[in-house]
Structure formats: C-alpha cells, structure tokens
KOLLOTOR-426778 format. One line per 8 residues: number of its first residue (from 1); for each residue x, y, z of N, C-alpha, C. Coordinates in pm, whole numbers. Each point is the difference from the previous one (the first is absolute). Layout:
NUM) X,Y,Z,X,Y,Z,X,Y,Z | ...
//
This chain:
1) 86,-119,0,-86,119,0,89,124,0 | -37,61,-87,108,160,-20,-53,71,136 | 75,83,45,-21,143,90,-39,100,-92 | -135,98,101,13,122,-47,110,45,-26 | 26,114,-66,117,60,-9,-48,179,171 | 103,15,33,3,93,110,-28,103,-37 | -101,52,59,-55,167,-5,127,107,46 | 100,-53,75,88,61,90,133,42,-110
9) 40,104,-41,150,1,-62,80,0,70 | -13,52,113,146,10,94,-78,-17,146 | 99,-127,62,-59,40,104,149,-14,105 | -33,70,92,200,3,96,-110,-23,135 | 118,-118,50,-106,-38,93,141,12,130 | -27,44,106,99,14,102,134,98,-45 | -17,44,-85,166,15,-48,97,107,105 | 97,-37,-19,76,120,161,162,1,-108
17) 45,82,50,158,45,-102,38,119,131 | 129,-156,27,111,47,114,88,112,-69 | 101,104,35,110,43,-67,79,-2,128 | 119,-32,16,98,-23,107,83,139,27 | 28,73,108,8,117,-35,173,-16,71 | 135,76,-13,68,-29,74,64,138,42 | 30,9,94,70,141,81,151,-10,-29 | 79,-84,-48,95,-53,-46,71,-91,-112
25) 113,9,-83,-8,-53,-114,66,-161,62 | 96,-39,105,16,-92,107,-106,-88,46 | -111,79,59,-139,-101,7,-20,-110,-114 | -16,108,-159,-47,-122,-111,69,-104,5 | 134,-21,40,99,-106,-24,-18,-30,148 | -14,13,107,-26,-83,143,-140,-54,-72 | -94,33,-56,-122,-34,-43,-13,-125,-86 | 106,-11,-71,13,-114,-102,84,-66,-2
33) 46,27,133,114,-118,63,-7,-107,117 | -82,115,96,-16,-71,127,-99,-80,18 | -126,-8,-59,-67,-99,22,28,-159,-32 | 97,32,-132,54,-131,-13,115,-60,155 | 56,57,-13,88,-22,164,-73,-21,107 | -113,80,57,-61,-14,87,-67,-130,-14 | -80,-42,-144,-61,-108,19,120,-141,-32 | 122,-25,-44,95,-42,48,15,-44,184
41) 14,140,46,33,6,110,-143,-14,136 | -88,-54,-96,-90,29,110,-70,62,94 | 24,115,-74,-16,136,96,-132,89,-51 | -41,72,118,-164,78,-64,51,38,-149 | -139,33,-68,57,94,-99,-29,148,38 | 62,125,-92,3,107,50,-23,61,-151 | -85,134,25,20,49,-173,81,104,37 | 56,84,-93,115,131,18,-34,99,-109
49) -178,-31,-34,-87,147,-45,-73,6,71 | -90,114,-69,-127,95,93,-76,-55,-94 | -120,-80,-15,-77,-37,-116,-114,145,-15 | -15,-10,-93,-110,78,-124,-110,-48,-52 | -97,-31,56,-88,-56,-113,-115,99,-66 | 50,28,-144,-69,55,-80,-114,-33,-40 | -51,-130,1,-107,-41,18,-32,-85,89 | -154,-36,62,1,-61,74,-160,-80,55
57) 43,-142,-62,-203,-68,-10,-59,60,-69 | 42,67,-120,-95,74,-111,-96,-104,-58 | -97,5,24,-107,-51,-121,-103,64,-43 | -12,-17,-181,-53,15,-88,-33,-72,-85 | -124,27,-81,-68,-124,-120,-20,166,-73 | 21,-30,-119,-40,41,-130,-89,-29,-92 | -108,0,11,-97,-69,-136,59,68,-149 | -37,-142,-90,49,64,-115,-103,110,-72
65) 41,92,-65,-42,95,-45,-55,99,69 | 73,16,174,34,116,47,78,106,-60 | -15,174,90,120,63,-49,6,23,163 | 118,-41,46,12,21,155,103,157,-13 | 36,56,82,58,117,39,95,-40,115 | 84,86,6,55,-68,145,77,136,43 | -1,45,132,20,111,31,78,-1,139 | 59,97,80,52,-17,117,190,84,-10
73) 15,37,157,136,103,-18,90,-66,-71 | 114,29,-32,111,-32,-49,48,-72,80 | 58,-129,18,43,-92,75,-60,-92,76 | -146,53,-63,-152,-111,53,52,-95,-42 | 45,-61,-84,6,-166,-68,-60,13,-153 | 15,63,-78,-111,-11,-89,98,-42,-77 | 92,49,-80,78,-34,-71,55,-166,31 | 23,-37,126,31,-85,24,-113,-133,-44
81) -75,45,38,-120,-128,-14,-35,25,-143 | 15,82,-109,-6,-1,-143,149,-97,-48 | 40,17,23,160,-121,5,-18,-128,24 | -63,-10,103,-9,-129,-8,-149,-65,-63 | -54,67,-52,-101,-35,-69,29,-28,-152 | 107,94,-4,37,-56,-134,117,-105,-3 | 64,-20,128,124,-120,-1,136,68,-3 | -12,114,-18,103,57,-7,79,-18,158
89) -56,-23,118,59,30,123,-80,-167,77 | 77,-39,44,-35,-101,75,-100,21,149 | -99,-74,30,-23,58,155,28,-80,70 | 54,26,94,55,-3,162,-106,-130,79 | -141,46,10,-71,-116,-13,-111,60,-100 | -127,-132,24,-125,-63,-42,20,16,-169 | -73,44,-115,20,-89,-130,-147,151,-85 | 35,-3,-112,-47,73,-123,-10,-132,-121
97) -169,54,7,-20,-121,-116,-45,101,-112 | 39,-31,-139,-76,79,-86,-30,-35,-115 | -124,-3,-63,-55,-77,-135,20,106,-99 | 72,7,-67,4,68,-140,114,33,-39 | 10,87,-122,141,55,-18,19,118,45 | 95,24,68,-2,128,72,153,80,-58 | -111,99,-56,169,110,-14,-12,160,133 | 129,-6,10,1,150,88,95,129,-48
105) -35,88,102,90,117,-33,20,72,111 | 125,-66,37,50,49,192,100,80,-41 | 85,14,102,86,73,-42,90,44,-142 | 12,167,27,13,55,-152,157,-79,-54 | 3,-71,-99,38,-83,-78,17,-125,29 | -32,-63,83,19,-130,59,-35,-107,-136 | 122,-85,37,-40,-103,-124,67,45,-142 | 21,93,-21,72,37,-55,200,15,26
113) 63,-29,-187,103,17,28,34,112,-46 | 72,74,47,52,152,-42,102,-15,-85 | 72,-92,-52,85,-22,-110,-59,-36,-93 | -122,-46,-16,-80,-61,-164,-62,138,-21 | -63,-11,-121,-106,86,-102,-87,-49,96 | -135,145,-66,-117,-26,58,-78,-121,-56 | 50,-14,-138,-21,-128,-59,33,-142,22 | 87,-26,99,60,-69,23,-41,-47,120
121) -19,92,82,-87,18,151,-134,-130,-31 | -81,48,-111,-142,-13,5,6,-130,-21 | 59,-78,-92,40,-116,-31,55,-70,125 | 68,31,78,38,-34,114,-94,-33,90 | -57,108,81,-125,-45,50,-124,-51,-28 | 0,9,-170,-91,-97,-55,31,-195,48 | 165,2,-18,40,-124,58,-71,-53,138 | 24,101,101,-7,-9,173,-145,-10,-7
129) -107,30,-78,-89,-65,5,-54,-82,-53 | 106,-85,-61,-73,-124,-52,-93,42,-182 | 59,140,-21,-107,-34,-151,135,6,-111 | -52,-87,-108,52,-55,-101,57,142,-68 | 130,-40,-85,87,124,-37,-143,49,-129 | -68,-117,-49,-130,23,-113,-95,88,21 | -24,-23,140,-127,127,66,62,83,-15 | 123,40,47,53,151,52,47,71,-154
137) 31,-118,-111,3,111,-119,-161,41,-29 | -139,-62,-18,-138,60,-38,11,105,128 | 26,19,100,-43,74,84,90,180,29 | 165,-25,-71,55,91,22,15,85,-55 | -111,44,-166,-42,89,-6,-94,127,56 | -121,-92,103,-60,56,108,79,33,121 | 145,-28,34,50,53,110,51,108,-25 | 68,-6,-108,63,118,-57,-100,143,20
145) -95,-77,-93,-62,181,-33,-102,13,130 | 16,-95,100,-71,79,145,107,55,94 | 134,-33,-35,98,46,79,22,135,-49 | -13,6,-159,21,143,-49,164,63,27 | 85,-94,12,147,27,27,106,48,-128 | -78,-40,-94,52,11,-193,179,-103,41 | 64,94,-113,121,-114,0,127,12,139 | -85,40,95,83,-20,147,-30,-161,-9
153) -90,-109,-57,-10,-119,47,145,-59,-60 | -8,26,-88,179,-52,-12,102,58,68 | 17,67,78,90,47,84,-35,-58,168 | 177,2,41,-18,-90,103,-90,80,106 | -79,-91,149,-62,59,46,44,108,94 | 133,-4,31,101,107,129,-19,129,-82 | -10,29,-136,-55,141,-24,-147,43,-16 | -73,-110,36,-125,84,19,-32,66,151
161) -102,114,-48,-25,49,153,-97,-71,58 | -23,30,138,-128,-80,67,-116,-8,-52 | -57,95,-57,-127,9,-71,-9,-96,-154 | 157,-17,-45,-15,-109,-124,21,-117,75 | 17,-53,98,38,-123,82,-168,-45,3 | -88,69,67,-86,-38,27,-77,-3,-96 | -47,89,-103,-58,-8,-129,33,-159,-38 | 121,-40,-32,26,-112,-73,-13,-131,167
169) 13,10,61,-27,-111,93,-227,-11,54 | 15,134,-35,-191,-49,-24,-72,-67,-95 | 97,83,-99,-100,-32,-159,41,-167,25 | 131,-52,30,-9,-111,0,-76,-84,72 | -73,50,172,-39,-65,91,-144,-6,-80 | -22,44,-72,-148,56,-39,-87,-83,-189 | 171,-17,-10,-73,-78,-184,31,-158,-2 | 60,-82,121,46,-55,2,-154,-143,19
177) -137,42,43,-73,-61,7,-29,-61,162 | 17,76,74,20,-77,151,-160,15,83 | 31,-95,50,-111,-64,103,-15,153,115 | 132,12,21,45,74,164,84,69,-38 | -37,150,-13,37,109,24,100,76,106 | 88,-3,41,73,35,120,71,147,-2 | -54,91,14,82,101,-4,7,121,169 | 143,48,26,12,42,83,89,128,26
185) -109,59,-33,72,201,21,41,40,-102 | 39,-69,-103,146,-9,-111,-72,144,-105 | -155,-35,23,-54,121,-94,22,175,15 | 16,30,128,40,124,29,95,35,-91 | 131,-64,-8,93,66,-66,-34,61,-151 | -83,-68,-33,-98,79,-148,-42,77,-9 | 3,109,-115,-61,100,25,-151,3,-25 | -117,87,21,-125,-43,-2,-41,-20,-67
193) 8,11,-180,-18,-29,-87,31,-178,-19 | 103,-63,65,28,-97,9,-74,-124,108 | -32,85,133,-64,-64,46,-141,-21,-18 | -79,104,-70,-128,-26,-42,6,-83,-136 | 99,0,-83,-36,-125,-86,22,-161,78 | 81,26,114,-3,-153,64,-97,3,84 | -99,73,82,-105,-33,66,-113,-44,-95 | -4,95,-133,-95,-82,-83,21,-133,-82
201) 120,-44,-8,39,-133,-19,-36,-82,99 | -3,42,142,22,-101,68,-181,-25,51 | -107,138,-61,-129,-58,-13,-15,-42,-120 | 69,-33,-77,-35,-80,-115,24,-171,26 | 127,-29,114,-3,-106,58,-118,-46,98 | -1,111,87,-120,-1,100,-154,-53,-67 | -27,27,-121,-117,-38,-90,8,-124,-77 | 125,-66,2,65,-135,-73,-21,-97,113
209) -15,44,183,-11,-80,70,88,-58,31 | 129,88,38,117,8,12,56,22,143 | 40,-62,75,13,67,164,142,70,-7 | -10,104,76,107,91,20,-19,54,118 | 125,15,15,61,29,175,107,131,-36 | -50,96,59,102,133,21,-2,63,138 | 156,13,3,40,137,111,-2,78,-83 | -96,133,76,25,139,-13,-14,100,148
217) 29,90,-35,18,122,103,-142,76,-71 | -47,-10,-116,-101,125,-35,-190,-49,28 | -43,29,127,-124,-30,43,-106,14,-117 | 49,66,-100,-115,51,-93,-30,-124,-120 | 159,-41,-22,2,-153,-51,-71,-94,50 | 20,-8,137,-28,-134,75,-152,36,20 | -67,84,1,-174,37,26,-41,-35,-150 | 55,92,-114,-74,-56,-140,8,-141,-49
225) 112,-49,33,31,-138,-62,-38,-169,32 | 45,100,120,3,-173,32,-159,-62,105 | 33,-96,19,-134,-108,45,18,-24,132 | 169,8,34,-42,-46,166,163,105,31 | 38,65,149,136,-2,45,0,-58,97 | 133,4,39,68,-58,93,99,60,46 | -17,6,120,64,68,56,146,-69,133 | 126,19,-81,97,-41,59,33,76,113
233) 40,0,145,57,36,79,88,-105,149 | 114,55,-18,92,-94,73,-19,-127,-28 | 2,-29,-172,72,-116,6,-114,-122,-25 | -158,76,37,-120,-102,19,-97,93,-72 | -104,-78,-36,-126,70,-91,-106,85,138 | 15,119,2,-48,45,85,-142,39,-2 | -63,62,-127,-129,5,-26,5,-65,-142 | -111,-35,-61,-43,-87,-90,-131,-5,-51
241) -63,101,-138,-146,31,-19,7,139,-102 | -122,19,4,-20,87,-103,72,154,-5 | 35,16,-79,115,103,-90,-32,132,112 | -149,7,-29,-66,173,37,41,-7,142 | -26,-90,79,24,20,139,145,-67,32 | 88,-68,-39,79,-20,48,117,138,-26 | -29,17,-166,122,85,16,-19,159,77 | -133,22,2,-44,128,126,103,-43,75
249) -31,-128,72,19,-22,141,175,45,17 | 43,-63,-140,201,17,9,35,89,-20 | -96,155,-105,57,73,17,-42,89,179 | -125,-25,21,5,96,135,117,-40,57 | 57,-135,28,115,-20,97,112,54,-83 | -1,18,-120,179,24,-51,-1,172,15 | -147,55,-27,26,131,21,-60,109,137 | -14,-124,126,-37,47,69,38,-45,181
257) 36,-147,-31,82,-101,88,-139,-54,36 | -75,-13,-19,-162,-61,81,-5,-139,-21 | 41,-57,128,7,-152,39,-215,-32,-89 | 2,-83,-92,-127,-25,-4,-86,-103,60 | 36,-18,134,-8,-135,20,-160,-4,96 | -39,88,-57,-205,20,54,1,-57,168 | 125,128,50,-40,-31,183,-86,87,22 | -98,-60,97,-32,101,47,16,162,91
265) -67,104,2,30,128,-36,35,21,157 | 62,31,70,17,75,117,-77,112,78 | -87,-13,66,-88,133,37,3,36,153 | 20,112,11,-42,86,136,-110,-90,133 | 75,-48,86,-113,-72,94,-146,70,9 | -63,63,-75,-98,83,31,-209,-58,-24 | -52,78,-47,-159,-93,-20,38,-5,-164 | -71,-90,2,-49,-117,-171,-31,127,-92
273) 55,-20,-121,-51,89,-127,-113,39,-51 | -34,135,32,-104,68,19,-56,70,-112 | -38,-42,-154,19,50,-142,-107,147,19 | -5,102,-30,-54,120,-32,-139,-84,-63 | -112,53,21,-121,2,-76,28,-12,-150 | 56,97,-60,14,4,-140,29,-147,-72 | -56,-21,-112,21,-138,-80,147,-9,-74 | 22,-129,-30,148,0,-52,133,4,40
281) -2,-11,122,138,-22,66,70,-128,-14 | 87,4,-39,82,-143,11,108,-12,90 | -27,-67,113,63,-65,74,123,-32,-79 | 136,11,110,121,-47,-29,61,-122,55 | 0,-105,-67,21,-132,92,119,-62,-48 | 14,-130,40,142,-85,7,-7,0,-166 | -80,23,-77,28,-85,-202,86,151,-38 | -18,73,64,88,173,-59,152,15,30
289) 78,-6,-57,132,71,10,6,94,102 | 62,4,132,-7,111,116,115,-10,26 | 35,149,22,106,1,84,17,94,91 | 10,8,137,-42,88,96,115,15,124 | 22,61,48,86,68,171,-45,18,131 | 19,19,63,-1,52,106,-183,32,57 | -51,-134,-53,-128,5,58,-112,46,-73 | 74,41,-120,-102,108,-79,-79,-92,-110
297) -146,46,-28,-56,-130,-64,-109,97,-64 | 24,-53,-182,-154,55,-57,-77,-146,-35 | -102,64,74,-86,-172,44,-117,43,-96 | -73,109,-89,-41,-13,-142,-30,115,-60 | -1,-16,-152,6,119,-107,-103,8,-75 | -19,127,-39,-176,16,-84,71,64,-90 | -15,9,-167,23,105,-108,-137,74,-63 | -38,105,10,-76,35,-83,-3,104,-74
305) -146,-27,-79,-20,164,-79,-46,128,35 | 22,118,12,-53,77,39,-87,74,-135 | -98,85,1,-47,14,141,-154,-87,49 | 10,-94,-136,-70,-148,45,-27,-71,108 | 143,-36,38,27,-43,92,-8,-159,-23 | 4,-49,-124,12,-109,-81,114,-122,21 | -18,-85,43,145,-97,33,62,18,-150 | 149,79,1,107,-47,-161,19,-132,-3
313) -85,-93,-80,29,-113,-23,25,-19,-154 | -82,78,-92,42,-34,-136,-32,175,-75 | 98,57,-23,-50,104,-123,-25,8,-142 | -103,18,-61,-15,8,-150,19,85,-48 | 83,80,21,66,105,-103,152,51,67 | 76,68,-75,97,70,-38,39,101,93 | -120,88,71,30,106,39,66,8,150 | 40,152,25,71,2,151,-152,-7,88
321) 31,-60,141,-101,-27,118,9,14,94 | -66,40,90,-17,73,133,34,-118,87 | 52,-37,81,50,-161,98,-6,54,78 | -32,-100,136,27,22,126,49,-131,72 | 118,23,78,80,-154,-19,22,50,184 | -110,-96,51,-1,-53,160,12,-101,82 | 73,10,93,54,-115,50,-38,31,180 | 4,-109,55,-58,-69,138,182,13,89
329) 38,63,57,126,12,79,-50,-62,135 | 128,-68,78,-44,-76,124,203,23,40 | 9,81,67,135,24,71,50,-31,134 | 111,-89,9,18,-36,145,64,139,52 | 27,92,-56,83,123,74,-52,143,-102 | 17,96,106,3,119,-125,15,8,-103 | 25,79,-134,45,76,-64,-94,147,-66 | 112,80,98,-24,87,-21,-26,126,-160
337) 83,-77,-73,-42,51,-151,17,-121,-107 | -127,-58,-18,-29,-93,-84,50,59,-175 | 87,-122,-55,26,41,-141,-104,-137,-60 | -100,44,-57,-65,-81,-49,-48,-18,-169 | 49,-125,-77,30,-10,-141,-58,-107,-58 | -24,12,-122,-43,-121,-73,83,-19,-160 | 21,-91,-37,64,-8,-134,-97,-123,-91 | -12,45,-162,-51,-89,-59,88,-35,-141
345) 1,-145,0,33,-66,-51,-47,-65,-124 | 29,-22,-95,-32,-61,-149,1,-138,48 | -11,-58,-114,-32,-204,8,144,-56,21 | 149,116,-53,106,-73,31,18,56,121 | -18,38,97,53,13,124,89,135,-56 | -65,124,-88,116,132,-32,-91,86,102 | 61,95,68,-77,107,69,-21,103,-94 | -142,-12,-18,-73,126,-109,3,163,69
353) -55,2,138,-31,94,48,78,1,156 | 21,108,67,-22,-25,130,2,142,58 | -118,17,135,-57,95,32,103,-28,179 | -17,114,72,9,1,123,-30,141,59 | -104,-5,117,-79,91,16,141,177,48 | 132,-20,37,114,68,16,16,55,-158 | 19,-55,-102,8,67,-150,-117,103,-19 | -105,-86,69,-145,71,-62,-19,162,97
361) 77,48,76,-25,50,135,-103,9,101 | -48,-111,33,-130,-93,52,63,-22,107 | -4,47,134,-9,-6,142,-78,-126,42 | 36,-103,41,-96,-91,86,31,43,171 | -110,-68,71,1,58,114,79,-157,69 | 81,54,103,63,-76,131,-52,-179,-9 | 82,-78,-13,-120,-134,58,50,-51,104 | -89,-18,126,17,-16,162,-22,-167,-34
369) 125,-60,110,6,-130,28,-117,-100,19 | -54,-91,-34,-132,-94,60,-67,31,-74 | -78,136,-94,-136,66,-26,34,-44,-139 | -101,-51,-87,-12,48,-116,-23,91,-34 | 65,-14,-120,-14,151,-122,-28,-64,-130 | -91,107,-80,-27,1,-105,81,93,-108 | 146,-60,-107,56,121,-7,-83,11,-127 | -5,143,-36,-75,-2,-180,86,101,-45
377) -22,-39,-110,140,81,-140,-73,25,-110 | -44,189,-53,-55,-67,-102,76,93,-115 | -30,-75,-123,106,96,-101,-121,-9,-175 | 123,26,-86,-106,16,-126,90,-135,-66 | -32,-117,-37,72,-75,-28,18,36,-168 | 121,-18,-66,17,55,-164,-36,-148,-44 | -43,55,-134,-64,-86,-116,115,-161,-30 | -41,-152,30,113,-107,-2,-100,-51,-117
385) 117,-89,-159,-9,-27,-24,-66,-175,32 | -43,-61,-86,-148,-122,5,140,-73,77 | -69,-100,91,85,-100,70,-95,-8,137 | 65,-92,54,-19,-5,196,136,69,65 | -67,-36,110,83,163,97,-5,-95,127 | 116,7,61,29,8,161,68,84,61 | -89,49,98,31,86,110,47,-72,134 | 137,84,46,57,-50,150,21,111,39
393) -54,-5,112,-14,127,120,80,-9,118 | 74,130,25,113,-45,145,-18,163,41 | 33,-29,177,19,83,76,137,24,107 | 23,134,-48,150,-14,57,21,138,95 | 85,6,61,32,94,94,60,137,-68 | -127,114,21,127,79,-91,19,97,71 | 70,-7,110,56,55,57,151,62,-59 | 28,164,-59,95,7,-18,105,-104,48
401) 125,-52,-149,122,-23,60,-27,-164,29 | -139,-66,50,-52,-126,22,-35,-99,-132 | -131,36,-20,-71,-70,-103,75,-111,-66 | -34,-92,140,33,-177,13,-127,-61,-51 | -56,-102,-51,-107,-85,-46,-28,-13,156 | -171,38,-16,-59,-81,116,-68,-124,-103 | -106,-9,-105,-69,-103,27,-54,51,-112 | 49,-133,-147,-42,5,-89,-99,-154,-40
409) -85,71,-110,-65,-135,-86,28,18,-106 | 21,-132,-45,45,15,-188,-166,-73,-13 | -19,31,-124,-91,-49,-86,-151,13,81 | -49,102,79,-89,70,22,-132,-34,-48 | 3,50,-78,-121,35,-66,24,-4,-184 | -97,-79,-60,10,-47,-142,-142,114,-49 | 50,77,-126,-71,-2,-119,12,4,-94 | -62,52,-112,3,-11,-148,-37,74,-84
417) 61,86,-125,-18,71,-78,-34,-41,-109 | -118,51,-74,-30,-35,-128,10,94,-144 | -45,-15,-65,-5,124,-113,-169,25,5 | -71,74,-31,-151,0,18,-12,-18,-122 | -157,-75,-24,-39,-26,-144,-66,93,8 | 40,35,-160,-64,131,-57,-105,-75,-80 | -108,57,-22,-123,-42,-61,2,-11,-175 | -9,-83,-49,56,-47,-136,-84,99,-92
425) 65,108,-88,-79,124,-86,33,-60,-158 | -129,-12,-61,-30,-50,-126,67,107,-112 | 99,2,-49,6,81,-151,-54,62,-70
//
C-alpha cells in the first residue's frame, strides 16, 4: 500500500545548535585533547568553553505551499536555523526533514566561487543541486536576462559588486524550478527596483504553490506577503501566527522595549473601576501592550467626535475632524503637571501623527494620588489618507527638566478611514 505523500515541507523537530565559545586560544587545544586523556585516565570529564546555544528545542512544521516569514533581533537564531534547513550547517541536536527541492539565498555570495565567471558559478550550483548540465543549458537563458548583469557573466565573480552578486544568485534561486524557496536578508542589498521585481517573482511562485521561507527586517513585506510569521527570539520560536498581530506585537517591543507577555496591569490598592456614564469606553486589560511606573495606571480610553460626540470608529471621508481623545487616570502618587499624549499609527506600525496636550498649550489640572481622573485632550485631527489607524496613549511627568514615562498603552484604540462614495452622475 503506497503512503500519502506529506502535507508538511519542512518540518525541524527539537533542533538546538551548540557554538563552543573560548576565552582562550589554549582552551581549544586543552578542549581537543583532554578528554581523550581524561577518558584514558579515568578521570571526570571537564569542558574548557562557555557553551552558546544559538538555538534551542526549536520546533516547526511548514505546510507545503506556505509563505512563512521569519523575523526576530539580530542574533535571534534566524540565520542559523535557515542553515540548517538547507544542510548547509549541521545541528547540534534533534533532525530537519524536508520534501522537495530546495534552493536558497543566505549569505551574500555563498556557494559561490570568486575565481569562476558568473557563468561558470551557475553551472556549478546547478551541479550542488543535483540538476542535469541539460536543464541548466534550456534554463540559462532565463537566468541571465532576470539577473540583468549583461557581459559581467563572463567575468569572474570577485569583480562584481554586491548588488550583481545577488541579482545573479536569485535569478538563479528562482528559475531553477524549486519546491522550497529559502531566502535570507540577501534582498536588501538590491536596489528597489530590484527588489520589487523579486517580490513579484516570488508571488509568481507563491501562486505555483510553492513554499517559501524568508528573513526580513521590513514589517511591510512580512504583513503583505506572507501567510504566517514567526517569530525568532533567543534561539526558540517565541510567537507564532498571523502576520497583522504578530509583527505589531515585534515591532512595539523593537521600538518601544514592551515585554508582550499579556501580564496583568498593576493598579493602585484603591475601589474597582468606576466607567463615567458616557458610552464607549474601553477598558485597558492584560491583551494591550502596557507599559507603566511608579504606580501610575490608565485603566480606560474613549476617542471621539466632536461636536457629536460620536465614538471615532470609522470615517467616510477625507476631511480634517474635531477629536476628543479621553482617558480614565488611577495614580499611586501625585503628579503635579500631567504631560498627556496620544500618537497614531498606520497598518505598518509608522507614526502618522502625534499630539501632546504641552505642544498644544493645554494646561491639565494636578492629578491627586488614589482619585480618579478623567484626562480629555481635544484637537482638530488633519485629513489621513484610506487605511486603519492605531492610537497609543501615554502619560508622563512634565515636570520641567523630568518628563520620565509614567504609563503608556500601545494600540489603544482602532479606526478606519475611507474615501466617501460619491453618488454615480450620468453623462
């Protein structure tokens, strides 16, 4: 009886990647000497590094005809666990299984020899993967004219610049017919003209039912493109899910330090949350990005229209609008001159706007320890092009010479801009 064939292209099950680190060039050689002696001699063993593990119990499954993303700081592991997915790097432990043909594009020229032609190159790594010298002549007219390099391909590769390195190591990762897509960062070095003809190549794979796996740094990539991220940190898959909310979540922490780890909020020993009569308040709870000091807590925020008084949840038109952006204060201590702000945000996490009632010359009054306050801010908001919008609101001390963060929320309050339909006029 045959087997299905596996829904799964890649799957890394446990995988961990030691690097041995040494404070001394003496250690490596006590390191690759003494254990043999010791176990000779019968004696404990001893190591004479500091171990590293760059990765560590990583697991992941890939379905085929994903486009996964993969994201996380510099020295998260990402590069590393793209290595060994392609075989290039051995792991330390557990095992990478993978069904298809997989080409990549890791580091800028890797795989390449810098003494051959670019012609010579392609043929080469046509070898390392197993396709016939027959394929790679029908096919290396299409590498050529996507590399767009002209007669630099006959010249060796040590005089091309970075931007012809990668041109000719894509076009190849890309005509070669592969199952698995592997590419990692290598596209930056292109200029944009270059990288938008390889993002639309690589939805021309994406529509062939093609799985592909990329590191990038650009959130705007990883929101349009792809189907799932992942998110690398220290070494382990730290979050794992959909694009819109995960990569929010990485940039609030890369551009803001906000642990996201939905603890709950810290509040003033005082009585239970007491919402104003008015409709539309949203409570601030453990699912919000917070980050707060010294006791200080906005426990919830209302946006509206004036002079409506309309919850801003969706606008149908273009024009500038009257807002009033209020928030619920709960303080374990004084502050005597509240700096109170809000900033809004586009779908990539760019700050469009940002107001604070000190720019506006808007006096708020004193807020006394224990008591709630209601702070309100109101301004003329200017005309934002069609999209969704997030607002994060923080309150800070602005005390000349001070103005330390007391107690911010990212991602506040959500709405949405439209274009208004104009009523269809007959000829």
């Amino acid at each position: 009886m045959s087997s299905s064939p596996s829904p799964i292209a890649i799957s890394v099950q446990n995988v961990a990647k030691l690097y041995p680190l040494y404070d001394k060039p003496r250690q490596r050689l006590l390191q690759f000497l003494m254990p043999r002696l010791r176990a000779f001699l019968k004696l404990p063993h001893k190591e004479y590094f500091r171990p590293f593990w760059a990765l560590r119990d990583l697991r992941l499954d890939v379905p085929k005809g994903q486009t996964l993303g993969i994201i996380g700081q510099n020295g998260a592991g990402k590069s590393t666990l793209l290595q060994i997915i392609c075989g290039t790097l051995a792991p330390s432990q557990g095992r990478v299984d993978v069904d298809g043909r997989i080409t990549a594009l890791l580091e800028l020229g890797s795989g390449f020899n810098p003494e051959f032609t670019g012609r010579e190159n392609v043929y080469m790594y046509g070898m390392i993967l197993g396709i016939p010298q027959e394929e790679i002549d029908r096919r290396f007219a299409d590498i050529l004219a996507f590399a767009d390099i002209g007669a630099f391909v006959d010249q060796p590769i040590k005089t091309y610049s970075s931007g012809m390195v990668v041109r000719l190591a894509f076009s190849i990762a890309v005509n070669v017919d592969p199952d698995i897509l592997v590419v990692d960062e290598a596209l930056s070095v292109g200029d944009i003209r270059f990288q938008n003809k390889c993002i639309r190549r690589m939805e021309e794979l994406k529509r062939l039912g093609k799985t592909i796996l990329f590191v990038t740094h650009s959130p705007g990539i990883v929101e349009a493109f792809c189907d799932r991220v992942v998110w690398i940190r220290d070494g382990h898959v730290f979050k794992d899910g959909d694009p819109s909310i995960v990569v929010r979540q990485y940039i609030n922490f890369m551009s803001h330090g906000v642990e996201d780890q939905h603890k709950a909020i810290p509040s003033p020993e005082t009585a239970a949350l007491r919402l104003p009569p008015e409709a539309g308040w949203h409570p601030v709870t453990s699912s919000h990005n917070v980050r707060n000091r010294n006791g200080v807590v906005i426990e919830a925020v209302r946006m509206t229209l004036s002079p409506e008084n309309s919850l801003l949840e969706r606008l149908n038109d273009l024009s500038p609008h009257d807002v009033v952006m209020e928030a619920i204060v709960l303080a374990g201590h004084d502050i005597p001159v509240p700096l109170f702000g809000f900033c809004i945000h586009n779908e990539l996490n760019e700050p469009v706007l940002h107001f604070n009632n000190s720019a506006a010359g808007i006096k708020i009054p004193p807020i006394r320890a224990g008591v709630r306050h209601k702070v309100t801010y109101a301004l003329k908001m200017p005309p934002l092009r069609e999209g969704q919008y997030l607002v994060s609101v923080g309150l800070d001390d602005g005390v000349p010479g001070a103005n330390s963060l007391l107690c911010h929320v990212y991602d506040a309050w959500l709405f949405s801009v439209s274009r208004p339909h104009l009523p269809y006029k007959q000829a």
